[in-house]
ChimeraX commands (.cxc) that place a marker at each C-alpha (Angstrom):
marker #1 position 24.38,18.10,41.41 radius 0.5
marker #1 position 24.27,14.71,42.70 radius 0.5
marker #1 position 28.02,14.53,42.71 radius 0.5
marker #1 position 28.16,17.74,45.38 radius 0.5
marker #1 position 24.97,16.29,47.60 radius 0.5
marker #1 position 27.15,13.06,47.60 radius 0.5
marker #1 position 30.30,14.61,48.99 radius 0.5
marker #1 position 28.32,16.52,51.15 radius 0.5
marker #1 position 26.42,13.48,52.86 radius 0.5
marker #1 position 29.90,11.72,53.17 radius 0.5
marker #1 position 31.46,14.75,55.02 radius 0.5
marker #1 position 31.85,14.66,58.21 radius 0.5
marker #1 position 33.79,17.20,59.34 radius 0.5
marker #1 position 30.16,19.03,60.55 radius 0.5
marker #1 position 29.85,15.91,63.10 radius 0.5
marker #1 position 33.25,16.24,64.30 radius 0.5
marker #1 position 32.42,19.75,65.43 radius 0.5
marker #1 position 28.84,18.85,66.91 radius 0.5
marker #1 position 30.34,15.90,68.74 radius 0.5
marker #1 position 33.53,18.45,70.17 radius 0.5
marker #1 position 30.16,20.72,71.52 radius 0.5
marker #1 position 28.46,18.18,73.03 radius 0.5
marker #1 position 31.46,16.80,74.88 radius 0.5
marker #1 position 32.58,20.85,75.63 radius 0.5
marker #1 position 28.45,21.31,76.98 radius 0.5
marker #1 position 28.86,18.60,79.33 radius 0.5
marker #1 position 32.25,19.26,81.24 radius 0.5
marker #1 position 31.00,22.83,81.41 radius 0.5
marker #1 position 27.96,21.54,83.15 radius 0.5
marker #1 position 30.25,18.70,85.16 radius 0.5
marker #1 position 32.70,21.87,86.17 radius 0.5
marker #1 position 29.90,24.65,87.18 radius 0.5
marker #1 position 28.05,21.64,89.41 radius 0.5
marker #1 position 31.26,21.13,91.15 radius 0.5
marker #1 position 32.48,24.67,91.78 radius 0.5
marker #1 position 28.48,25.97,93.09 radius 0.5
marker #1 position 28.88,22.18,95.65 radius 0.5
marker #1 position 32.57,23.30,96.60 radius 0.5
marker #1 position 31.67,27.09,96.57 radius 0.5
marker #1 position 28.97,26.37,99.11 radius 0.5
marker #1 position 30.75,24.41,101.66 radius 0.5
marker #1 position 33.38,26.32,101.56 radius 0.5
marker #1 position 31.64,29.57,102.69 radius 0.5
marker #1 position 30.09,27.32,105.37 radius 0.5
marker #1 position 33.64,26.05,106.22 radius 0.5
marker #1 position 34.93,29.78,106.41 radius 0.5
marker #1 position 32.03,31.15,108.32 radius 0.5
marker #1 position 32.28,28.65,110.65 radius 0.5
marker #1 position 36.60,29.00,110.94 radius 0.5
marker #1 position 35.63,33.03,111.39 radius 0.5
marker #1 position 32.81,32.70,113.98 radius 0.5
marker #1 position 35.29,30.24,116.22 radius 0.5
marker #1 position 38.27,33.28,115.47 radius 0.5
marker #1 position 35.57,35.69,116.77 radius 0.5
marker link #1:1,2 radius 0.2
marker link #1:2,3 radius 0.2
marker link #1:3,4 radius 0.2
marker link #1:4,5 radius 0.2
marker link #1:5,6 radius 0.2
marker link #1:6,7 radius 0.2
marker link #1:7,8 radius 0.2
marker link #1:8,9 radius 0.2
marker link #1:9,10 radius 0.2
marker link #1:10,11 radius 0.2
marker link #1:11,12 radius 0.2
marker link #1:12,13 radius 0.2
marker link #1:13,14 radius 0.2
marker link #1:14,15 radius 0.2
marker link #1:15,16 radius 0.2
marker link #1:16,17 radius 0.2
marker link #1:17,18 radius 0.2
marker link #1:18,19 radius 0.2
marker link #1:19,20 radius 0.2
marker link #1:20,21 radius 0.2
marker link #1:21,22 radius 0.2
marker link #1:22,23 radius 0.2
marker link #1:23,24 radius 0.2
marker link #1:24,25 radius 0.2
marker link #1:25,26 radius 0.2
marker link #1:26,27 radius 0.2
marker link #1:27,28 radius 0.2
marker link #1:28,29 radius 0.2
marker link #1:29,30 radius 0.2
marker link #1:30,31 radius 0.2
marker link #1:31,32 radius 0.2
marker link #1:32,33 radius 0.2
marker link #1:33,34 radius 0.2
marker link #1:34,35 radius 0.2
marker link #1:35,36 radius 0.2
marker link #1:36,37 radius 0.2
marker link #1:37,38 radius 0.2
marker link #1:38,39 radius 0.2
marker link #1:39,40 radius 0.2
marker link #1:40,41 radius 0.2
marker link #1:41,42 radius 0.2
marker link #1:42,43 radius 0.2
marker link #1:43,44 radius 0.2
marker link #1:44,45 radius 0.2
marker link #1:45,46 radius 0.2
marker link #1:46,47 radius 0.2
marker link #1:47,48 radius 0.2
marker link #1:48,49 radius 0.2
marker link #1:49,50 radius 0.2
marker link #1:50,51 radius 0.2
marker link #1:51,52 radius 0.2
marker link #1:52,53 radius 0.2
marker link #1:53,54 radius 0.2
view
């Protein structure tokens, strides 16, 4: 028994994978933050472009 809990405590294949999410959770936050920024002056930008068309 204390053979298994001592392989398991020296495993770290489970941190690997935590460490991959965390990185993963904070480009996704990095990405949306950028696209809702760009995505809003962009509508100004075109609004304004179709309003001078107009």
């Amino acid at each position: 028994m204390t053979d298994f809990l001592c392989r398991l405590w020296s495993d770290e294949e489970g941190q690997d994978i935590a460490e991959y999410a965390v990185m993963l959770a904070v480009i996704l936050v990095i990405v949306v933050g950028t696209v809702r920024l760009i995505g809003g002056n962009a509508n100004n930008t075109f609004s304004s472009v179709a309003s001078s068309i107009q």
